[in-house]
N, C-alpha and C positions, 0 to 999 in steps of 0.2 A: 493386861491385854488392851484395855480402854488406852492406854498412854502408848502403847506400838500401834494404834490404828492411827492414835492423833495425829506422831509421828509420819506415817507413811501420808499421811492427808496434807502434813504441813511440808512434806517435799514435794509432793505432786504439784503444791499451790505457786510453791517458788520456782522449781520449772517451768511452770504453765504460764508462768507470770514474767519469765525470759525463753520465750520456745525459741525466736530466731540464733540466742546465741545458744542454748541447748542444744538445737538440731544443727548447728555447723559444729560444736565439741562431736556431736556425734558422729559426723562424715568420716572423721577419721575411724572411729572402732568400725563403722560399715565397711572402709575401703579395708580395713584389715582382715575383718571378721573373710571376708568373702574372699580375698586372698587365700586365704589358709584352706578352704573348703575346695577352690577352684584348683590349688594348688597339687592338693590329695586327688582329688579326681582325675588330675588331668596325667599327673605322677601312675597312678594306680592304674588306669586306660592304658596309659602308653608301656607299662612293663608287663602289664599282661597281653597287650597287644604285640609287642616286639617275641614273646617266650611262644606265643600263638604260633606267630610267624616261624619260627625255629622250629619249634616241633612240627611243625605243616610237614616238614622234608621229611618227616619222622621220628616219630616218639620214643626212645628210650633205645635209641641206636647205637650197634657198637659196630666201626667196619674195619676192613684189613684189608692190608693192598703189600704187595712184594718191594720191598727196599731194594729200589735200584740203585747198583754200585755202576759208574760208569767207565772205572778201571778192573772190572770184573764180567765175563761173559757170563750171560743169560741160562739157564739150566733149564732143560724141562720138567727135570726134578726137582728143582728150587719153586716151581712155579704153583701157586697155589690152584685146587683142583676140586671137584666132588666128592670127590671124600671126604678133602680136609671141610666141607662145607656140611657133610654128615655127619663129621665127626664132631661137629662142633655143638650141631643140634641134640646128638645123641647123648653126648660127654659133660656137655657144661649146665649145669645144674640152674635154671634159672632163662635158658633158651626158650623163644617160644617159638617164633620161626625164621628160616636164613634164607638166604638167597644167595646169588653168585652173576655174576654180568659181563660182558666180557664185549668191547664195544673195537667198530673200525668204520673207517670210510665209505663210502660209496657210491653209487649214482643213479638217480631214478627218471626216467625218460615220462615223461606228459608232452604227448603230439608227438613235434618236431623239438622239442625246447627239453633240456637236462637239466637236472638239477644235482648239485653233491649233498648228500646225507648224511646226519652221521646212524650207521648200523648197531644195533642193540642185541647182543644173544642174554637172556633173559628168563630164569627159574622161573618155577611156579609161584613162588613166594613173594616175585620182585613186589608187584601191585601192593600188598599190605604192607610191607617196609617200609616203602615211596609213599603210599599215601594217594597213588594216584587214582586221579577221577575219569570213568571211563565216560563219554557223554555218548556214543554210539556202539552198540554192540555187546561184546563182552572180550574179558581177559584170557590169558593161555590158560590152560586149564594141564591136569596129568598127562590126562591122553596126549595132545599136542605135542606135551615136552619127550613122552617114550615113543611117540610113532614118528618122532620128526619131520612132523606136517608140516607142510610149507605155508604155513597161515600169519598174519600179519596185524599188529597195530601202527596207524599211525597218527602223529601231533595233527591237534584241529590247520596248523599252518599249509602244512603238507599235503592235507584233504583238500584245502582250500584251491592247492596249486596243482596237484594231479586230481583233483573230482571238480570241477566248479561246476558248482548249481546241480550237481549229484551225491544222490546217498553213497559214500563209496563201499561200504559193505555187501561185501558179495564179489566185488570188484576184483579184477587180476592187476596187481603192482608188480612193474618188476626191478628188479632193484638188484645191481648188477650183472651176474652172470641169471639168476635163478628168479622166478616170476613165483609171488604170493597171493594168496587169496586174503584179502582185505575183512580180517573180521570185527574189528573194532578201532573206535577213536577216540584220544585219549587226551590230558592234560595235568599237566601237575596242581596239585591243590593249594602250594605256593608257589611259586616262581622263583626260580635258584639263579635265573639269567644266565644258562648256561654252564656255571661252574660243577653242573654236578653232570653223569653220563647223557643225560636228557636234555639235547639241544632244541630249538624251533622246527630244524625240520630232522626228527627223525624217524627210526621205523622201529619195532620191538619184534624179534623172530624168538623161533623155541631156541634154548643155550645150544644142543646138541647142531645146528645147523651152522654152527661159526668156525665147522670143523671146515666145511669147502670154503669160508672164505680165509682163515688163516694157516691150516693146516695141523692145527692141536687145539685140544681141548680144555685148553689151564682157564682158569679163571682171572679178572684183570681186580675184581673187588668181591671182598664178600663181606655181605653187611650179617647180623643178625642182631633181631628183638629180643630186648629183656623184657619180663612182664612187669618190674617196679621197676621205676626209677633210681631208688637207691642200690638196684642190683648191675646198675651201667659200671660203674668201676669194679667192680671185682670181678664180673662178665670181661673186661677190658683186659685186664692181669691173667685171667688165664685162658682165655683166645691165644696171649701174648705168650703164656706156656705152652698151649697143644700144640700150636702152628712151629714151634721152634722145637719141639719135642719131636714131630713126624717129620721132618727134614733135616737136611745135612746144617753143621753146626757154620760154616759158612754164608748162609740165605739168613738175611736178617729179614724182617718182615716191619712194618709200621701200621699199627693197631691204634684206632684214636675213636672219639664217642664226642657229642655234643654238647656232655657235662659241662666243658671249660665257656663254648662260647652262651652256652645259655648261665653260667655265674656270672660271668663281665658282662651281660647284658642285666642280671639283678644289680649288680656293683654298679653300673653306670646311673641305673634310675634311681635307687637308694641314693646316689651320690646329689642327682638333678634333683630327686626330692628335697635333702636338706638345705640345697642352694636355694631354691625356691621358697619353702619354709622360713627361713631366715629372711626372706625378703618382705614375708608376710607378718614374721616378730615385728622386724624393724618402723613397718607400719604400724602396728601397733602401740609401738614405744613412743613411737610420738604422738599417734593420738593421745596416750596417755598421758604425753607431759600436756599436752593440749588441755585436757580433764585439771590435770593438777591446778594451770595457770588458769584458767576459769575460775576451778573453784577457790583460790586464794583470793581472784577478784572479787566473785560473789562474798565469799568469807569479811573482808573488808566493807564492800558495798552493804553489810547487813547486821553492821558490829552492835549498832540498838539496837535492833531485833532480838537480838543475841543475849544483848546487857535486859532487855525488857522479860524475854523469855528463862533467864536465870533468877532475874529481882520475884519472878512469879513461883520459886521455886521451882525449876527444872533442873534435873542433874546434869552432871558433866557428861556422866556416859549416856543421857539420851540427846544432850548437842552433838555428840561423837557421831550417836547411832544416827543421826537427822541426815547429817552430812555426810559418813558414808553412803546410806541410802542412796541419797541423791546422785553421786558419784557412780553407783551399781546401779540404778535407776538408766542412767547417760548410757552406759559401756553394752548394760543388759541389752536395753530398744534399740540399739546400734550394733548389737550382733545377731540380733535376729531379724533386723533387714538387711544385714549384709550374708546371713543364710537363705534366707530366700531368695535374693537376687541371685547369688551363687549357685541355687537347685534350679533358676530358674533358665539362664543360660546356655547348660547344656539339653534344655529340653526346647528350647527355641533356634537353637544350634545343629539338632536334629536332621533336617532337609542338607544339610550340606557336607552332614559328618558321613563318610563310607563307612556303608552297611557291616563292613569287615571289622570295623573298630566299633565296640561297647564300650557306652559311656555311662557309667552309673555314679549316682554319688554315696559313697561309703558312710555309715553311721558313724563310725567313728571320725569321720572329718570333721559332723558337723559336733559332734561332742567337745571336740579337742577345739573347734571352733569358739564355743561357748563357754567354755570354760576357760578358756586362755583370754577371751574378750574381756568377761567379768572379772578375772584376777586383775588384769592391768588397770580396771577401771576404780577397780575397790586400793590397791597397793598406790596407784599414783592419788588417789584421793584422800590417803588415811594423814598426810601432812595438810592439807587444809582443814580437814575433820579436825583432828587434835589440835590447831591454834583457833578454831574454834570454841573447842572445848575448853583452853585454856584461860578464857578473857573471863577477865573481871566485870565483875556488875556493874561497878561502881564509875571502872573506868568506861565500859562500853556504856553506860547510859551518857557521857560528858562528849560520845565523841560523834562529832558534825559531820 
């Protein structure tokens, strides 16, 4: 014990006794160390913040829309319907709630100035599927959908342009042939930029009122929730079975779920992490050869030390252990300021980061941090260690 404390005393002394070129060997394991931490967190933020954003449109979603042939005429019986949307909830094992939407044009009058909308007829169910945030009023509710009230939501845009500088709740919209009473206002909890039914400017009525503006009552989507995740594809398969089971063998139908694009969004940041990663080995690798050619120079620059500290009886494996040390010593206090710098970062980074993106930094970064630091420092060091270890007494006491 008395001879590993020596040890550890007579590296400290010989570092301390070259700290400028100690602490430049060291730059490099800091620029590395904090690579790989910055690296992970920044990797880890960004895939849970993209899978965030995916589910925003909803979670564990499975929808269906009618495969339009467009060498084949439209059926009102091909068309998907309230049934097939009960039947879905009723039948498929793993449903928890569906909806059905069924959307068209139309135009809403503020003053003298028109606006074109797009029109939403809209279940009970839609608001939990979507995800959407009402910021005024409330949602349609049963009653609405069976007494088919002529009641209304519409996008904060819309309020903007038919209410300004008014609550529009309460309000009369009228919105082509038929005028709605204004009961809430709403917004998506992600922003789909229009590719989904929910445009900037539109209106949500009960589904049953999309009968006076198109003249039937099919359905144009019907989504439905699963309660786990791992029950989106088999919910997916037999959607894909019922909807082709209750209609003619002609009506194809196209049943799809989020599963694919939220994998290629883990595939892409798995793929960004290893790039990265590797960026932060390869920093490493040279610090370490940095370590190595140091410590050869030191090794050299100290070969009487070496020949003086064997003539006195020292073994080989504690000139080994000296110079490892020293080598773990360099890589160690160089990945632990390169982890601190690294935690420190993202917490000084804070004012500027949106609120919507969490940045934490993973235990395991900084583990994998330190321990990948310390390996390169101790493996690029163990060849000057050993031709240390190797020198002769005799001949290191003769050499100038």
């Amino acid at each position: 014990m008395m001879l590993r404390n020596e040890t550890w005393i007579v590296a400290l002394d010989a570092l301390w006794a070259n700290k400028v070129r100690a602490f430049l060997t060291t730059l490099g394991v800091i620029i590395g160390s904090a690579c790989i931490v910055l690296v992970v967190t920044v990797a880890l933020s960004g895939r849970r913040y993209v899978i965030q954003q995916i589910e925003g449109v909803g979670s564990n979603l499975v929808y269906a829309r009618l495969d339009i042939d467009p060498n084949q005429a439209i059926l009102l019986e091909d068309q998907l319907s309230i049934e097939d949307m009960n039947a879905a909830k009723a039948g498929i094992p793993g449903v928890v709630t569906v909806a059905g939407t069924r959307g068209a044009p139309a135009t809403v009058n503020a003053g003298s100035v028109q606006r074109n909308v797009n029109l939403v007829g809209v279940t009970e169910g839609f608001q939990q599927i979507r995800n959407l945030l009402i910021l005024h009023g409330r949602f349609l509710d049963g009653e609405d959908i069976s007494s088919h009230s002529r009641v209304c939501l519409i996008t904060t845009q819309l309020a903007n342009f038919a209410f300004p500088f008014t609550d529009p709740i309460g309000h009369s919209l009228r919105v082509g042939e038929l005028s709605y009473t204004v009961i809430g206002v709403f917004k998506e909890r992600v922003e789909t930029f229009g590719l989904s039914e929910i445009q900037d400017y539109s209106v949500l009525v009960p589904f049953p009122l999309m009968k006076y503006y198109l003249g039937d009552s099919a359905i144009e989507m019907l989504y439905a929730q699963v309660n786990t995740p791992e029950g989106v594809i088999p919910v997916t398969h037999q959607l894909q079975a019922l909807l082709t089971s209750r209609h003619s063998k002609r009506a194809r139908y196209a049943v799809m779920n989020l599963s694919s694009i939220l994998e290629a969004a883990r595939k892409i940041a798995l793929a960004l992490t290893i790039v990265l990663l590797l960026i932060g080995f390869i920093a490493l690798l040279v610090s370490g050869i940095g370590i190595m050619n140091i410590m050869l120079v030191t090794v050299q620059e100290r070969t009487r030390e070496i020949g003086i500290r064997k003539a006195m009886g020292a073994r080989r494996e504690e000139i080994l252990y000296q110079f490892l040390l020293e080598a773990f010593m360099i890589s160690g206090f160089g990945s632990v300021l390169g982890i601190l710098i690294a935690v420190a970062i993202p917490v000084m980074a804070r004012p500027w980061i949106p609120a919507s993106i969490s940045v934490s930094v993973p235990w395991e970064a900084v583990v994998l941090a330190f321990v990948v630091s310390c390996s390169v420092g101790v493996f690029f060091g163990y060849l000057p260690a050993a031709r240390a270890a190797k020198l002769q007494p005799t001949e290191s006491l003769r050499y100038e």
